[in-house]
ROZADO-548910 format. One record per residue (C-alpha): x, y, z; residue in one letter. Coordinates in steps of 0.1 Angstrom, whole numbers, padded with zeros to 4 digits, always signed. Example, Ala and Ser with C-alpha at 12.3 -4.5 7.8 and 13.67 -1.06 7.14 Angstrom:
BEGIN
+0123-0045+0078A;+0137-0011+0071S;
END
This chain:
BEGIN
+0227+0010-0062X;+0213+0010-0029X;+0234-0014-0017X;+0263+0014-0026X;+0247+0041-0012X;+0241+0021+0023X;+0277+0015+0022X;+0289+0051+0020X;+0260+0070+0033X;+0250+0043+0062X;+0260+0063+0095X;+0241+0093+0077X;+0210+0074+0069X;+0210+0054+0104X;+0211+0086+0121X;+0185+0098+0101X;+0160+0069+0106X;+0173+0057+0138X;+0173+0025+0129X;+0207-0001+0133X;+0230-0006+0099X;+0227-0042+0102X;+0189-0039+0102X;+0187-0014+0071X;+0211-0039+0053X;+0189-0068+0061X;+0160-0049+0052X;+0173-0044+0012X;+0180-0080+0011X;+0144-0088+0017X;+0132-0061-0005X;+0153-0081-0032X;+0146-0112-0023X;+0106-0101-0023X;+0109-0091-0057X;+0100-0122-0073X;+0071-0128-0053X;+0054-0097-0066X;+0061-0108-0097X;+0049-0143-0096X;+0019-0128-0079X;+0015-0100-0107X;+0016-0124-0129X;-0009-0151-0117X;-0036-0121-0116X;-0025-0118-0153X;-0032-0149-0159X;-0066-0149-0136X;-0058-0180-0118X;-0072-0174-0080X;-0061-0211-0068X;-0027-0208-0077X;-0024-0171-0066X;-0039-0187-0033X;-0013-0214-0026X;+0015-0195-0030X;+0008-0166-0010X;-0005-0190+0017X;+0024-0216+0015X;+0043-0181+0016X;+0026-0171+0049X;+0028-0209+0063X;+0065-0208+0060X;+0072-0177+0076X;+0050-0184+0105X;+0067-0216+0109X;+0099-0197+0111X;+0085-0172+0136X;+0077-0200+0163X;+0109-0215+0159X;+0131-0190+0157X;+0112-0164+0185X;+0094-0189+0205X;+0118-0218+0207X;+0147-0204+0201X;+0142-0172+0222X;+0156-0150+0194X;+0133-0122+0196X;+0131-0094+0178X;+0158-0102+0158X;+0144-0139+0152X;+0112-0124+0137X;+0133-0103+0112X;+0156-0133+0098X;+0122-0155+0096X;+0107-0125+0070X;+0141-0131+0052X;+0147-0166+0051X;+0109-0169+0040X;+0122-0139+0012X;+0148-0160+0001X;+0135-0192-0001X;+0103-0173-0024X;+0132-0158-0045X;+0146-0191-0049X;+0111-0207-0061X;+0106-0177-0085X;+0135-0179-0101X;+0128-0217-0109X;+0090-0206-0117X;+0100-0182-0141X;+0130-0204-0157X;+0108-0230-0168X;+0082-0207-0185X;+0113-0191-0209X;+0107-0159-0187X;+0148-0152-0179X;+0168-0148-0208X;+0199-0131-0213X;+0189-0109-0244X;+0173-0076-0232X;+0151-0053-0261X;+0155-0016-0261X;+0115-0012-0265X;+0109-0036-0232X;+0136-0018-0214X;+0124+0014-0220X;+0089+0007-0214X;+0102-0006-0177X;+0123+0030-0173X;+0092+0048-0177X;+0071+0025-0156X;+0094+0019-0135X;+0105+0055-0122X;+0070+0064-0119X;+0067+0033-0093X;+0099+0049-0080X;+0077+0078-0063X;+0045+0062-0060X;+0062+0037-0037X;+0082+0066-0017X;+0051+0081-0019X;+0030+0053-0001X;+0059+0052+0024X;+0057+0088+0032X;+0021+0084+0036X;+0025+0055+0056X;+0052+0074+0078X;+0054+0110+0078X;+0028+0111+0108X;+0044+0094+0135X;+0079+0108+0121X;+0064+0143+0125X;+0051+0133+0159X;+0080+0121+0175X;+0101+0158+0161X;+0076+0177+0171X;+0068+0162+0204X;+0100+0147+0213X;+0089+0137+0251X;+0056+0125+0241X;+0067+0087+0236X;+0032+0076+0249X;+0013+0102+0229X;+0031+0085+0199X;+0029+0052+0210X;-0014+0057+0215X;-0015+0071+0180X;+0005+0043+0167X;-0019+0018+0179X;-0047+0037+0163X;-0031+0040+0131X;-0024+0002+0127X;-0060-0005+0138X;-0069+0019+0110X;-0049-0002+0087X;-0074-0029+0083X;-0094-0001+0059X;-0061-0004+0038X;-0058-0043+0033X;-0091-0048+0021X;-0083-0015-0006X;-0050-0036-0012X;-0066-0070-0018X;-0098-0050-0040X;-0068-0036-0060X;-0049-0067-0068X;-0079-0089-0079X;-0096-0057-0095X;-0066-0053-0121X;-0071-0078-0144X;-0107-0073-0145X;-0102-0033-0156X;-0080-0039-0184X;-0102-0071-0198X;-0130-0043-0197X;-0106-0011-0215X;-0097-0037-0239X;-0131-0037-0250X;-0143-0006-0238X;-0180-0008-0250X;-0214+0013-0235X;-0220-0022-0219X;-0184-0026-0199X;-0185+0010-0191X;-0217+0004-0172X;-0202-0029-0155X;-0168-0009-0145X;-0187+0018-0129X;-0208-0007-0111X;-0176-0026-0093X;-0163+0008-0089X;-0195+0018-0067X;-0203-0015-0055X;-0167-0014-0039X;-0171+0024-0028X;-0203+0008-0006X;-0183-0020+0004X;-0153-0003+0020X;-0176+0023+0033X;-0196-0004+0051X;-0158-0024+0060X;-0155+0017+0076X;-0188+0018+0094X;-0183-0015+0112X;-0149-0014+0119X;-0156+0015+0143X;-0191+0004+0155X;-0165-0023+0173X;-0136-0002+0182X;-0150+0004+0212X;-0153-0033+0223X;-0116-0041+0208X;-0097-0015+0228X;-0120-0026+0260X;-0114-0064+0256X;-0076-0067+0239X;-0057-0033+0240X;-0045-0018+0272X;-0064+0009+0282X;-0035+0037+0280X;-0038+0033+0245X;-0077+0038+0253X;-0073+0078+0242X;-0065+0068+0208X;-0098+0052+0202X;-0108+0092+0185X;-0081+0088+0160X;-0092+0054+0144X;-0120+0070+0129X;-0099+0098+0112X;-0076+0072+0098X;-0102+0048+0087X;-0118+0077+0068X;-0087+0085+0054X;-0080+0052+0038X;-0118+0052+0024X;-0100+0075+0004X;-0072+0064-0006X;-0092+0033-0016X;-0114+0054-0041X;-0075+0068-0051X;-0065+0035-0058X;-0093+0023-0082X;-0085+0054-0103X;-0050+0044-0106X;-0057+0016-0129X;-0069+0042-0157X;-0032+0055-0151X;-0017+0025-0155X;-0041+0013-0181X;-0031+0045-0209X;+0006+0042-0197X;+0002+0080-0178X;+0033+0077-0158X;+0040+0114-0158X;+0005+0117-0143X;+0015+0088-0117X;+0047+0107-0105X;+0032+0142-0105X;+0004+0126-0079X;+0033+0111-0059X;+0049+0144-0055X;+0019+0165-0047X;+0004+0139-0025X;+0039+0138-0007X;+0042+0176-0004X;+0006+0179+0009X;+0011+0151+0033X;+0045+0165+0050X;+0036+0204+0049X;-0002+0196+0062X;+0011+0169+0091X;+0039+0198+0103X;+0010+0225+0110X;-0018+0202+0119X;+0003+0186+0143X;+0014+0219+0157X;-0020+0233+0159X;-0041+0203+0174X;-0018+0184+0186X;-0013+0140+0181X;-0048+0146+0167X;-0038+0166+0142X;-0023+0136+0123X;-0053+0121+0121X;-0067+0150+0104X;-0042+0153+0082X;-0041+0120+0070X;-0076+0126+0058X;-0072+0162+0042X;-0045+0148+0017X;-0060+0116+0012X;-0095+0131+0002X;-0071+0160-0017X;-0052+0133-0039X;-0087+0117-0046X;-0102+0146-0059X;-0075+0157-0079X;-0068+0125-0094X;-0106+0122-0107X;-0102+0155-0125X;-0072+0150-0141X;-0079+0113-0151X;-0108+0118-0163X;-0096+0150-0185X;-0063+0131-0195X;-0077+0097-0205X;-0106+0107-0219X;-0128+0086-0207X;-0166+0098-0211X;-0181+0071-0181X;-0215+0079-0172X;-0206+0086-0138X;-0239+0094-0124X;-0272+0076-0147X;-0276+0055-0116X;-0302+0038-0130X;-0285+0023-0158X;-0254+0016-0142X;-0276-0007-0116X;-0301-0021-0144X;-0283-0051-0146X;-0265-0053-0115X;
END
């Protein structure tokens, strides 16, 4: 389907994103390729086994950095040779998945209306929540660059900033993927005793990432000054918004999994919208009003926005009764 639309909408949607055809079309190959490696993965967290989950992401990341020196170092590709070595790595983890999955009776040619159904729900609720994450991820420097079409080094110092910031976001990522399997073992058997030990990983992680915020901008300082060229220096103000930002979309992210959990998908897609809306309408004025800046603050009203609203609702939709705050016996044990 996208493949189709590419095809006949491609000089509208190059225009749009300014980004070359041939890229966009290599870019939906890897996003099929990459397919069954989320799966694999997904599945391996299932199946709680950390050792295998480990080699294959890292033989994964191996392979592609193999490709990397060869194809941008010693082959002086460039750009372009660090693009094919994400999709040759794609294809060749495609390849192994289908194989992986073959010989556990996983691919079958017989489809059931309940499974398929069950993936239409899921499966357009992930349909936002991932255009959702991408308009997150993106509306800020998109909004940037229209609003402040000269400014390619105001963009450029926010844009370093922002993927600084990103560290807060791959330790919520890798929290979330490991965390999974450990929720639903403990809603499976939701006694007084697992509620306690959910809302203790819930706050242990909540001082975690808080602490992962703290440092990573005690040292800011000292990484711009040692390993970023210092006109990207007046970014070092917006790291801190960002990082904050992501604190909260990290406590976002460990309420999904109640969503997930009691098969809300409605709930999931109405979040994706709002947050989406919020996100585009608050980066236009803040932007406008303070400036670069103003992304950065931005980023942080809607992120602490979709946290709050998302406790409220999940906790009135799902029902769930956790002692949020008898501190004492949440800890008794810990």
């Amino acid at each position: 389907v996208l493949l189709t639309l590419l095809f006949i909408s491609g000089n509208i949607i190059t225009g749009l994103l300014a980004v070359p055809f041939r890229l966009l079309l290599i870019g939906l190959l890897y996003t099929y390729f990459n397919l069954f490696q989320e799966n694999i993965l997904a599945y391996l967290r299932t199946l709680n086994k950390p050792w295998h989950f480990l080699l294959i992401s890292a033989a994964k990341d191996l392979t592609e950095i193999a490709l990397v020196i060869l194809l941008v170092i010693i082959w002086h590709k460039g750009a372009e040779g660090r693009i094919f070595a994400t999709v040759i790595t794609a294809a060749i983890t495609f390849a192994y998945g289908v194989i992986f999955f073959y010989r556990r009776g996983f691919i079958q040619t017989q489809l059931s209306k309940k499974y398929v159904k069950e993936e239409l729900r899921f499966g357009i609720s992930q349909v936002f929540f991932l255009l959702n994450v991408f308009i997150l991820n993106g509306a800020d420097k998109f909004l940037i660059h229209k609003i402040y079409p000269a400014d390619g080094a105001g963009l450029g110092v926010y844009f370093m900033s922002a993927q600084l910031a990103f560290v807060i976001n791959v330790v919520v990522s890798a929290f979330f993927f490991s965390y999974q399997p450990v929720l639903y073992n403990l809603l499976n058997n939701f006694t007084e005793e697992n509620k306690f030990k959910m809302l203790r990983i819930k706050y242990l992680f909540a001082a975690g990432l808080l602490l992962c915020v703290v440092l990573l901008n005690t040292f800011i300082p000292f990484i711009y000054q040692q390993f970023i060229n210092g006109q990207y220096h007046p970014g070092m103000g917006y790291v801190v918004w960002n990082t904050v930002a992501y604190f909260f979309w990290g406590l976002y992210a460990v309420m999904l999994g109640f969503l997930y959990y009691y098969k809300k998908n409605s709930i999931v897609t109405v979040l994706s919208v709002f947050s989406s809306l919020v996100c585009i309408i608050s980066n236009f004025y803040f932007i406008k009003i303070w400036g670069v800046a103003g992304a950065g603050y931005a980023n942080l009203f809607t992120y602490c926005l979709l946290f709050i609203t998302a406790f409220i609702i999940i906790n009135k939709t799902c029902r769930l009764q956790l002692p949020w705050i008898q501190f004492r016996k949440i800890f008794a044990k810990a």
